[in-house]
LOMARVEX-563135 format. One line per 2 residues: number of its first residue (from 0); their letters; for each residue x negated, y, z negated of C-alpha. Coordinates in steps of 0.25 Angstrom, whole numbers, plus 5000, padded with zeros to 4 digits. Layout:
N
NUM) A) X/Y/Z  ...
% end
This chain:
377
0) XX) 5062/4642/5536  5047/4636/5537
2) XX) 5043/4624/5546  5031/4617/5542
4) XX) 5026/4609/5555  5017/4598/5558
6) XX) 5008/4591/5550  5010/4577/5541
8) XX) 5022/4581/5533  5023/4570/5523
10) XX) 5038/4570/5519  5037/4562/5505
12) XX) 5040/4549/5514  5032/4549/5526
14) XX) 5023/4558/5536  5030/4565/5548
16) XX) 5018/4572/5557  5022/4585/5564
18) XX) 5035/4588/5559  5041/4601/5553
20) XX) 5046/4604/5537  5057/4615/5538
22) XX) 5058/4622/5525  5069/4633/5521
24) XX) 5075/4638/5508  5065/4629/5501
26) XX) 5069/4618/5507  5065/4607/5516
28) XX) 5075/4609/5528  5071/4599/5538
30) XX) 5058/4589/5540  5056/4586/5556
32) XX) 5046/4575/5563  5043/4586/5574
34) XX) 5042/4600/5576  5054/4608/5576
36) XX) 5052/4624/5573  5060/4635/5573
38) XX) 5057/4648/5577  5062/4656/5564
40) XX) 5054/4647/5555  5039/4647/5549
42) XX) 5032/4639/5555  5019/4631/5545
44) XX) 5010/4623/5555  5007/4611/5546
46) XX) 5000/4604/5557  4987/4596/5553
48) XX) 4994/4596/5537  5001/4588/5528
50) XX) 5015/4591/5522  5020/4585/5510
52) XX) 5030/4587/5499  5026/4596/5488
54) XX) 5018/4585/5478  5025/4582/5467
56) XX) 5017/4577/5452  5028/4570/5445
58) XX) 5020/4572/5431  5012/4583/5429
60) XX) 5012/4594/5415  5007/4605/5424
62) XX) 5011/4617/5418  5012/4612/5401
64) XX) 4996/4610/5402  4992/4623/5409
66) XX) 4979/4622/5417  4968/4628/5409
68) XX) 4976/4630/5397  4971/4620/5388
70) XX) 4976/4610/5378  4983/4620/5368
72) XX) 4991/4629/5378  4999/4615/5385
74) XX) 5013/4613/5383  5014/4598/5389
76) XX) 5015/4590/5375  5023/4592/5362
78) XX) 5015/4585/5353  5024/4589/5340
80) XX) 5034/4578/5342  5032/4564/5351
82) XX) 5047/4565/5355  5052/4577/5362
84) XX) 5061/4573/5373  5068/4588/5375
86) XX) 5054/4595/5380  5054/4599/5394
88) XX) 5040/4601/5401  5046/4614/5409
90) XX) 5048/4624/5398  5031/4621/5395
92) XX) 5029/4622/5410  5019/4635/5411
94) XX) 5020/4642/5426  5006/4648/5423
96) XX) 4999/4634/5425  4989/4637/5435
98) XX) 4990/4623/5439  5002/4625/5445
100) XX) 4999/4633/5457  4986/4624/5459
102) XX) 4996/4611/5460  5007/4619/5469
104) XX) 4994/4622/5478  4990/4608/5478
106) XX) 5003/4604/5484  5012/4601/5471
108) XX) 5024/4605/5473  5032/4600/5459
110) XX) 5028/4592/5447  5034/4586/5435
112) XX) 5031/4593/5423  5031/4584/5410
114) XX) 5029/4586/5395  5016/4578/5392
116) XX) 5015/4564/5386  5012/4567/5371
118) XX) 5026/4562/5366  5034/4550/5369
120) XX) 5045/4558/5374  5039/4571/5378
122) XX) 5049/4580/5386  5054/4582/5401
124) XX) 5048/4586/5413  5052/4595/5424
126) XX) 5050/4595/5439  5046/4608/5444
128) XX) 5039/4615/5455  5027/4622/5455
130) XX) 5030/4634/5461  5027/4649/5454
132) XX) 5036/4653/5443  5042/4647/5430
134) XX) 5042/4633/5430  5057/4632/5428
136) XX) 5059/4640/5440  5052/4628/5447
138) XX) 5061/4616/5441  5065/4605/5450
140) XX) 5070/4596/5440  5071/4600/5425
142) XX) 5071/4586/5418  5063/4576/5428
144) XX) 5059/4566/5415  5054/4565/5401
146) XX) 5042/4562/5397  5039/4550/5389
148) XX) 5023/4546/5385  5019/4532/5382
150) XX) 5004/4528/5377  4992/4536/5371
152) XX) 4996/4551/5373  5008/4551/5362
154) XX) 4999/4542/5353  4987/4553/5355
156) XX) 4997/4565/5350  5003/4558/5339
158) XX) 4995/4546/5334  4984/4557/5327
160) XX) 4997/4566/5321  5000/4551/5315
162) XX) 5014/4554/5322  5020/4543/5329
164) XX) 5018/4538/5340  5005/4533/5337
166) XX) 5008/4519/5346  5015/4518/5357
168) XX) 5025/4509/5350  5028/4524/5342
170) XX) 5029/4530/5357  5039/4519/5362
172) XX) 5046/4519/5349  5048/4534/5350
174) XX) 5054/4535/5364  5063/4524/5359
176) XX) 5068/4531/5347  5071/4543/5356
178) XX) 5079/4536/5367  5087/4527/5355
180) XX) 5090/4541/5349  5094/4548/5362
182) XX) 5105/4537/5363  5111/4539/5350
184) XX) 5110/4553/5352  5118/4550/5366
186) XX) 5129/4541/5357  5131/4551/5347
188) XX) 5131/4564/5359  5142/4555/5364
190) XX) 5149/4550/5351  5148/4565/5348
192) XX) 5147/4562/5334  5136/4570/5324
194) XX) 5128/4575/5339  5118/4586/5338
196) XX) 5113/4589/5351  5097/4585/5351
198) XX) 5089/4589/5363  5079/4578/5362
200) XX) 5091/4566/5364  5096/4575/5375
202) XX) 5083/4575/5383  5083/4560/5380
204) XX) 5096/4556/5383  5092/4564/5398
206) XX) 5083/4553/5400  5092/4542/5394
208) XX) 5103/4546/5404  5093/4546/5416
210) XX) 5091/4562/5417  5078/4558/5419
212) XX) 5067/4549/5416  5055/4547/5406
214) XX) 5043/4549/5413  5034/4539/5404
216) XX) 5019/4543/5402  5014/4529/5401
218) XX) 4999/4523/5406  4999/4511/5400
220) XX) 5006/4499/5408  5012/4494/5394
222) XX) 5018/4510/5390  5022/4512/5404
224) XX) 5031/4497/5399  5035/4503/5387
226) XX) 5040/4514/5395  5047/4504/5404
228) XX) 5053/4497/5391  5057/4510/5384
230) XX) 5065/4513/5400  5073/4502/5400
232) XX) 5075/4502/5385  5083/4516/5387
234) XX) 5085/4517/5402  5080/4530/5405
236) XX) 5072/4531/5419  5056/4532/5419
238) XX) 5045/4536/5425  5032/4532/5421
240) XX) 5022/4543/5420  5007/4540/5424
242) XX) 5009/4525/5424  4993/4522/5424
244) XX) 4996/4507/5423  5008/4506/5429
246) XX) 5003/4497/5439  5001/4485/5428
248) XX) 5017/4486/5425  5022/4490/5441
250) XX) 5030/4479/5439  5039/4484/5428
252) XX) 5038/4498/5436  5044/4495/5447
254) XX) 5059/4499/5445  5058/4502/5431
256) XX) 5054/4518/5433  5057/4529/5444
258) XX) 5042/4530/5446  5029/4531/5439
260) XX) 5019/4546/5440  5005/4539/5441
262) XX) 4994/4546/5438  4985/4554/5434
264) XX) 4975/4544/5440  4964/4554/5444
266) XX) 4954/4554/5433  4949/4544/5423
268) XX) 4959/4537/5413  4957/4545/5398
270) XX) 4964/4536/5390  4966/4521/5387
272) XX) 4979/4522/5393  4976/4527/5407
274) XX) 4965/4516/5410  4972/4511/5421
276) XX) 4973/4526/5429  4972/4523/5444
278) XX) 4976/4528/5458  4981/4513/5462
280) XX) 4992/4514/5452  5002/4523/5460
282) XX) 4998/4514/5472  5002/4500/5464
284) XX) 5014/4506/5458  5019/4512/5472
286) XX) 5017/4498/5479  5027/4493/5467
288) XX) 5036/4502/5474  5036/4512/5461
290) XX) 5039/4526/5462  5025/4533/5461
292) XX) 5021/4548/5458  5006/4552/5456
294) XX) 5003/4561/5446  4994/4571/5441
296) XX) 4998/4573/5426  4995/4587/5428
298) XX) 4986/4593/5420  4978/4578/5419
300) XX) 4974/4578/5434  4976/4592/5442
302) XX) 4992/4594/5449  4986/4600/5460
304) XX) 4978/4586/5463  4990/4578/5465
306) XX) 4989/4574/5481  4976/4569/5477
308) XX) 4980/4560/5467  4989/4555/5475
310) XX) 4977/4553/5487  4970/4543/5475
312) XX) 4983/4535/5475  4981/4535/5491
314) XX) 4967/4532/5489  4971/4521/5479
316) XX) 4980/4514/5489  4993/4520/5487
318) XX) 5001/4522/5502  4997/4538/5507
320) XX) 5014/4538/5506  5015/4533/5494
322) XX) 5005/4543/5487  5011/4554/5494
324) XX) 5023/4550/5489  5019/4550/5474
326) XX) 5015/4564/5476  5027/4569/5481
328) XX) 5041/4560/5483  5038/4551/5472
330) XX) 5036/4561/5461  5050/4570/5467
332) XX) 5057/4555/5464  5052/4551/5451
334) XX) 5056/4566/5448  5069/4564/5452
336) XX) 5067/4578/5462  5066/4569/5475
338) XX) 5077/4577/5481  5071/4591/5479
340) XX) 5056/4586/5481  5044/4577/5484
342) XX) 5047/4576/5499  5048/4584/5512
344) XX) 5063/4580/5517  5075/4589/5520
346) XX) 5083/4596/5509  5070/4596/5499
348) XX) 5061/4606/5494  5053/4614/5503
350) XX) 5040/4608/5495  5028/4606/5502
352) XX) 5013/4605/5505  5005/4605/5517
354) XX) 4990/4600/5513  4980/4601/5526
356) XX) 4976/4586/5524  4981/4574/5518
358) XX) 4984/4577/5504  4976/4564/5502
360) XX) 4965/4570/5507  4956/4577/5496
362) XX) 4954/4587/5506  4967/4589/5508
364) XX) 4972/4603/5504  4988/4612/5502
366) XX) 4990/4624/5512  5005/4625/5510
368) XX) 5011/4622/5499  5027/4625/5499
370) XX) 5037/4623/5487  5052/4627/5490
372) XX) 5047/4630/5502  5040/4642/5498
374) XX) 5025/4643/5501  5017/4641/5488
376) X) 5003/4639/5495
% end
């Protein structure tokens, strides 16, 4: 058993000073206000530190574009074909990514691993731990959503191959025709009548019976609508990824989706599309009372950054608890993992770090990082 004691343990919903985390067989055992240690277990003074939850990043491709690999050795887009719905992220997932260990050593305990946004349907992601060893080892949840891209990046890849969609109307329209053919595919499964089985209409019928959700790449307020519309046309839950003007539509948010990844938001915008990048918009969507997670978009801004990115929210006027939150809790629920991860309550993983400062603070650096309640740092 370990006990780590004192500090400010932030528990994914509040701050408890001085208490105690009792860890054993992985897991979270028992979180006290106060000091209570027994003789036979390791005692880790945390006094002076900070304990949070293992930071999560609900949308990152770490691992399909390796860090100094270059362009012609990723694995994150299959620009052959702007439907491919049965692709999973997790067979592409390389464990030699050197990033890897940099974000675990930041503090980032899981991630979401998603197919990129060259297609209109581009596959499903998986949520996996990063801890040594094969990716699959490290599998929290196999199927956490599929990737659908709204806007520019389909109309790059396929508008110079003069392959549709070169509009968004052909990307809409594609989704569309997808999901109408999933549900005749679903009638005649049913009807048994002249079936083949056709491992494209099954991933899509997963999302059509609410297996999970489509996590929508959209920027732009009126795709992130289009997104919304193409939602209730089918009703399939969603999540809209990056959401870079989400805060000129919170109205139609609010309600309509599980949550919305903002971000990446540190750097300049590189394309019409993004022109609206800010820090505010996680703190305007929050105070709408939507679910939000900050992103890195892994490789676009650096993983191991992500407690910072969440101090620019801070620094942007977002509430200390909510950007904590979108950097640990929030992700584990628009995941769907809430039960395993994202906070430090009994019966959950034994996933932790203890920075020595505030992780707001730029200063603010990881002694111990702890996944499954093994030391990885």
């Amino acid at each position: 058993m370990k006990i780590l004691v004192g500090g400010m343990i932030f528990t994914g919903k509040e701050f408890i000073e001085g208490g105690a985390i009792y860890i054993e067989n992985g897991k979270i055992i028992k979180v006290l206000k106060r000091k209570y240690l027994r003789k036979e277990a390791e005692i880790i003074d945390c006094s002076g530190k900070y304990i949070l939850p293992g930071l999560i990043d609900a949308h990152t491709h770490i691992g399909l574009y390796e860090e100094g690999a270059g362009r012609d050795y990723t694995d994150g887009n299959e620009m052959t074909k702007p439907v491919t719905p049965h692709l999973y992220a997790i067979d592409a997932v390389s464990p030699h990514d050197v990033a890897i260990k940099k974000a675990r050593e930041n503090g980032v305990t899981s991630v979401f691993v998603t197919p990129g946004s060259a297609n209109p349907i581009g596959g499903i992601g998986s949520v996996i731990k990063l801890k040594d060893g094969l990716p699959h080892k490290n599998v929290v949840k196999k199927e956490a959503g599929m990737k659908f891209a709204f806007g520019e990046n389909p109309k790059f890849v396929y508008g110079p191959q003069k392959k549709m969609p070169m509009t968004r109307m052909a990307i809409a329209a594609l989704i569309r025709e997808s999901l109408y053919k999933a549900k005749y595919y679903d009638e005649k499964k049913k009807r048994k009548r002249d079936f083949e089985t056709d491992v494209e209409m099954e991933a899509l019928l997963k999302l059509l019976r609410r297996e999970f959700p489509a996590r929508a790449h959209a920027h732009r307020h009126d795709d992130i609508m289009t997104a919304l519309r193409i939602k209730e046309e089918f009703g399939f839950d969603l999540v809209i990824e990056h959401c870079t003007s989400g805060a000129k539509v919170k109205d139609h948010l609010k309600g309509k989706v599980i949550g919305c990844v903002v971000g990446p938001a540190f750097g300049v915008s590189t394309k019409p599309e993004s022109r609206d990048i800010s820090f505010e918009t996680p703190r305007i969507l929050a105070k709408e009372g939507i679910l939000v997670a900050i992103t890195s978009d892994h490789p676009v801004t650096p993983l191991k950054y992500l407690n910072i990115y969440a101090a620019m929210a801070f620094k942007e006027g977002m509430e200390e608890i909510e950007a904590l939150k979108a950097i640990t809790i929030n992700p584990a629920k628009i995941l769907g993992v809430e039960k395993r991860i994202g906070s430090i309550e009994k019966g959950k993983d034994a996933d932790i770090v203890v920075f020595n400062r505030h992780p707001f603070d730029l200063l603010a650096r990881t002694e111990m990082v702890f996944i499954d309640g093994e030391r990885v740092k």
